[in-house]
N, C-alpha and C positions, 0 to 999 in steps of 0.2 A: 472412599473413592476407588472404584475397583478398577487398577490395573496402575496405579499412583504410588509409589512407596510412599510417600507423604504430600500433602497439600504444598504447592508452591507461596509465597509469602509477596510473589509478585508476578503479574502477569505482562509480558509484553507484545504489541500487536502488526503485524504488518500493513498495513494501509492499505496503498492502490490494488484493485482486487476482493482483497478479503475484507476492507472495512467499507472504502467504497466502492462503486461501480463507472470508474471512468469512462467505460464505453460506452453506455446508456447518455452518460451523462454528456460527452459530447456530441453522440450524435441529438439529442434533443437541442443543445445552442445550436449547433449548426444549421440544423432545420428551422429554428427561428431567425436566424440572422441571414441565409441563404433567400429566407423568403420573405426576409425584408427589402432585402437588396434586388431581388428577382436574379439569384445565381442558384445554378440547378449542378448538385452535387452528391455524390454518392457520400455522403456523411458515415456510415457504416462503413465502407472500403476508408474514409480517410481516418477514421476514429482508428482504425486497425494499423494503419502505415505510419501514423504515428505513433501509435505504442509500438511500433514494429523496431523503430529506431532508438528505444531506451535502454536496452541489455546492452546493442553494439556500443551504444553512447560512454554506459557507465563503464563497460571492461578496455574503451582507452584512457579512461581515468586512471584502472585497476592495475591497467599494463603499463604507466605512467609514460604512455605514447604524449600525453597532452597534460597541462600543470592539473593541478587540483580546480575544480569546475562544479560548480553546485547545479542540480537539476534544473530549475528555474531557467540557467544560461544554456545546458544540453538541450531542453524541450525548447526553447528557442530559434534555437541554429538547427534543428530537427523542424519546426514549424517552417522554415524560412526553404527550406528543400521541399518537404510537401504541398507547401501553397502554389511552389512553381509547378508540381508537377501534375497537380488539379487546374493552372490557369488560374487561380485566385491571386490578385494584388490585391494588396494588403499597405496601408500605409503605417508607420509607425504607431500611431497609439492606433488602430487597430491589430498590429501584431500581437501588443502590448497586452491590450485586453483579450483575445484569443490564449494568448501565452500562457494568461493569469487562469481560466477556464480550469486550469488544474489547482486553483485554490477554491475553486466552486463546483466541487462534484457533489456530488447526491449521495448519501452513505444506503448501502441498503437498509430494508424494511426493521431488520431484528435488530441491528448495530446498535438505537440509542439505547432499547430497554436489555439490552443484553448488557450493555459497557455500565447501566446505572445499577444494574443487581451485584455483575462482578464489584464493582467498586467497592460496595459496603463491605466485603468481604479481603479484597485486594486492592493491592496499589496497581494500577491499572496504567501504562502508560504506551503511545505509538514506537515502535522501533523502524523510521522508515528510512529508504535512500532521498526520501523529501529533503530540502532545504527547513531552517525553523519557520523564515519567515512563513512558507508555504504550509506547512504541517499546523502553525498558529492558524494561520485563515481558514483553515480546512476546519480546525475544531470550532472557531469561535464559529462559522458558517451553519456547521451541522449539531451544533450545542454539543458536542460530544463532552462527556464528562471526566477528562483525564487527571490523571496527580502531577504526572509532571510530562514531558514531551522530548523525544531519545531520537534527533536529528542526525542525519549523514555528516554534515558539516561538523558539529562535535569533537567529531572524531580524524573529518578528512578522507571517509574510507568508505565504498558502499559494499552493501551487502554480493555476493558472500562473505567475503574479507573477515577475518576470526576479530579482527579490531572494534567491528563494529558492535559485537554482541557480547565478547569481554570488556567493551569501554562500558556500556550500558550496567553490565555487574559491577564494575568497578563503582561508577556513577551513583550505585543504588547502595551499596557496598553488602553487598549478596553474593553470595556463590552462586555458581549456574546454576547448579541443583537444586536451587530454593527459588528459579525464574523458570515459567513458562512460557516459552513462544509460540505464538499461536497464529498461524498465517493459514489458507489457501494455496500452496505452493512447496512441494516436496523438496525444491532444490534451497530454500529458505529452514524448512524445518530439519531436515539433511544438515545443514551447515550448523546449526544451532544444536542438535543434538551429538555432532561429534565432540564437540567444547563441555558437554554435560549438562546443557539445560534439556528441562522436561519439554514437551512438546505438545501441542494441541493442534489437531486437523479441524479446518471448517470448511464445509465443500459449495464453491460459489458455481454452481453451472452454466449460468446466463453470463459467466466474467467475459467471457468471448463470443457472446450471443448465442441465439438457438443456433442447433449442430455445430459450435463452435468444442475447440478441446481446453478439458477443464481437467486438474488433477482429482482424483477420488480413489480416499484410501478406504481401505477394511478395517474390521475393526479387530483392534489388535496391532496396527502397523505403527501408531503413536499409543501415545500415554491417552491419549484423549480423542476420540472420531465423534464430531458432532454437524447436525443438519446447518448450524446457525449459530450464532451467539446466545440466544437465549437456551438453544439446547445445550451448551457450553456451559452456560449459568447454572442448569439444572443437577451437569451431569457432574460439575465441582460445588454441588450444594449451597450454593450462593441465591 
């Protein structure tokens, strides 16, 4: 594996984004449920202002502006601001099922047979700022085939936070240097690679729709630059 001092013994993944496509994925509910109801909504703009509000969410966590709070309850109190600010009421078990919308994303196209080739080769697990419960329903959802599943809650701490990606070593009981993180997302593989884990780039273009900004590195900027997960599979001979 050129450009690898040695194969990692465990690979770990970043989720929203790089395993699934949340944005696709809610604006297609949205558009089915808008036009059940006969409500006419830029689903694309609210797919966006939602993900807009989960970086600010997490770093009052981070900044321990507000107690410890699992995503689940942020994309909540996030959903409860942008329904107003599109005109949608929403009653309780409909927030509820909305809310949940982030345990029913769409993985992209490579994720299943990329994650079932890794596997045979590694221990293959999610490193997300998801909730378990969330992070369970996302796999049992999309059949993803994981060993074990490396939640925020865990730990108490979301990503970047050095705790969350030393607990996961700890967890595994691996040195960073024998785990690769593998995300979509420089400031995730940045964090992970100052603590000494290997790294793996997968470039998701569409993660913020056409002309939207995605990160895309060179190759040479990780351990690993691949199109996909399966080119991922390929290019760590799994």
């Amino acid at each position: 594996m050129k450009g690898i001092p040695r194969p990692p013994r465990a690979i770990l993944f970043d989720v929203f984004g790089t395993v699934f496509d949340w944005r696709g994925s809610i604006i297609d509910e949205g558009r089915t449920w808008g036009e059940e109801r006969d409500i006419d909504v830029d689903w694309a703009r609210f797919a966006d202002e939602w993900r807009g509000r989960y970086r600010p969410s997490l770093d009052r966590v981070r900044r321990n502006e507000i107690p410890w709070t699992k995503l689940d309850d942020l994309h909540r109190e996030s959903l409860r601001a942008i329904s107003a600010n599109f005109k949608i009421a929403l009653s309780e078990e409909e927030a509820g099922h909305w809310n949940r919308v982030w345990h029913r994303l769409k993985p992209w196209p490579d994720v299943v047979p990329g994650l079932t080739r890794l596997k045979e080769r590694f221990t293959i697990a999610p490193l997300s700022n998801g909730n378990l419960s969330m992070l369970t329903a996302l796999a049992k959802h999309a059949k993803l085939p994981w060993d074990v599943i490396f939640s925020a809650d865990l730990t108490k701490h979301y990503k970047p936070d050095p705790e969350v990606y030393l607990g996961a070593s700890d967890f595994l009981d691996l040195a960073p240097e024998e785990i690769m993180l593998v995300a979509a997302h420089f400031y995730d593989l940045n964090a992970a690679r100052a603590l000494g884990f290997q790294t793996g780039f997968v470039y998701r273009p569409l993660e913020s729709g056409k002309g939207g900004s995605a990160d895309k590195a060179v190759p040479g900027q990780f351990d690993v630059v691949a199109n996909d997960l399966v080119d991922l599979a390929t290019q760590l001979r799994a």
